[in-house]
C-alpha positions as CSV (number, residue, x, y, z in Angstrom):
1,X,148.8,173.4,25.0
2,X,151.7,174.6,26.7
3,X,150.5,174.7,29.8
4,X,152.9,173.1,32.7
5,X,149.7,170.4,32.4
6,X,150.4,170.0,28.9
7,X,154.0,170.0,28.9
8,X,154.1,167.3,31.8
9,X,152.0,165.3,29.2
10,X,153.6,165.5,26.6
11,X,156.8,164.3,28.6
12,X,154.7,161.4,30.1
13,X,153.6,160.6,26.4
14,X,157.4,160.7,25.2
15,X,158.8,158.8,28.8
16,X,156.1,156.1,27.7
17,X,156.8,155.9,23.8
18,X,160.7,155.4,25.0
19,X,159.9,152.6,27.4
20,X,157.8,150.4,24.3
21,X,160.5,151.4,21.9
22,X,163.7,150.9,24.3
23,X,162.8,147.9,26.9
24,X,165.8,145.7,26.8
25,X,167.0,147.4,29.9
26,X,168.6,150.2,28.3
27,X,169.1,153.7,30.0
28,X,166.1,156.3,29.4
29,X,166.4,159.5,31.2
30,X,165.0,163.4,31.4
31,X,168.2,165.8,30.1
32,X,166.9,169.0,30.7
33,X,162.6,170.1,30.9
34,X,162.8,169.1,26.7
35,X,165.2,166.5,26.7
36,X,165.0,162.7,26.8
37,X,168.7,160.9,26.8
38,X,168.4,156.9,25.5
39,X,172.1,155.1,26.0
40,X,172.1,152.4,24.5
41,X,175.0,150.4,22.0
42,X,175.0,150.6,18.3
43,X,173.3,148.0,16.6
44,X,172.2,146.8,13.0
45,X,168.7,147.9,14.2
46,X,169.7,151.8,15.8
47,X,168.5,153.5,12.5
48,X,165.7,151.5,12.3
49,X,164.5,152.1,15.6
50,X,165.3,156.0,15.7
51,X,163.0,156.2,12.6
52,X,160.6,154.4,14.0
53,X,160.6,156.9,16.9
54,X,160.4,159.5,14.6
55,X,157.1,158.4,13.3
56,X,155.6,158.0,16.7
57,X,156.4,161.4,17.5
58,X,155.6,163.1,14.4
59,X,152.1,161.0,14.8
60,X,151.4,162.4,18.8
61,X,148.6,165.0,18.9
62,X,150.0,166.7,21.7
63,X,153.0,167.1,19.4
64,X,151.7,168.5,16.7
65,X,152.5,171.9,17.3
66,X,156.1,171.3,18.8
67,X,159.6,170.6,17.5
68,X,161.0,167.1,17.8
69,X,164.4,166.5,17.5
70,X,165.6,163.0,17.3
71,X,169.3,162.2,16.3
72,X,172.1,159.7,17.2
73,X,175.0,160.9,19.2
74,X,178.2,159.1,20.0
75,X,179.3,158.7,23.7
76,X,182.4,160.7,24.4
77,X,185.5,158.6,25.2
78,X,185.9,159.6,28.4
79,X,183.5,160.4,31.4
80,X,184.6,163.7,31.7
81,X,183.8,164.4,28.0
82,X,180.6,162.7,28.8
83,X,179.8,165.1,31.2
84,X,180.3,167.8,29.3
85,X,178.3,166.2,26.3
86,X,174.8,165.6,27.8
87,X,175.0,168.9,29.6
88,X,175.6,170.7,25.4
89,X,172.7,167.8,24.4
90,X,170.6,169.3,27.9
91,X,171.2,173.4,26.6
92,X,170.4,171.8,23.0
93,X,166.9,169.9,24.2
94,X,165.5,173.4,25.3
């Protein structure tokens, strides 16, 4: 359903799956209507936890019929570069 109903629950769904996946205090925002940013540092357990977030989404009914994107992205070295980084991520997300 892409609805603005179904969209806002399909953002509530992903905002939630975030949260159980990411709840050590790490940053979780909206980038965009599409986009979720996660900041968080590299770890020996990143890759493992990005495919488990994979799954999840790939197993959401109210994903089924919508792309997911899920990648890891370096932060920029500087917070200018930053900037301009999660605003290509934001045109990216949709």
């Amino acid at each position: 359903n892409d609805s603005p109903l179904g969209r806002s629950r399909r953002r509530i769904e992903i905002g939630a799956m975030l949260r159980d996946l990411f709840d050590a205090g790490e940053t979780i925002a909206t980038n965009g209507e599409n986009a979720f940013v996660v900041l968080l540092p590299r770890g020996d357990t990143l890759a493992d936890t990005v495919g488990l977030l994979r799954v999840r989404t790939a197993g959401l009914p109210s994903l089924r019929d919508h792309r997911v994107d899920v990648w890891i992205e370096p932060l920029a070295p500087s917070l200018d570069h930053t900037h301009a980084l999660i605003s290509d991520l934001s045109r990216r997300g949709g």
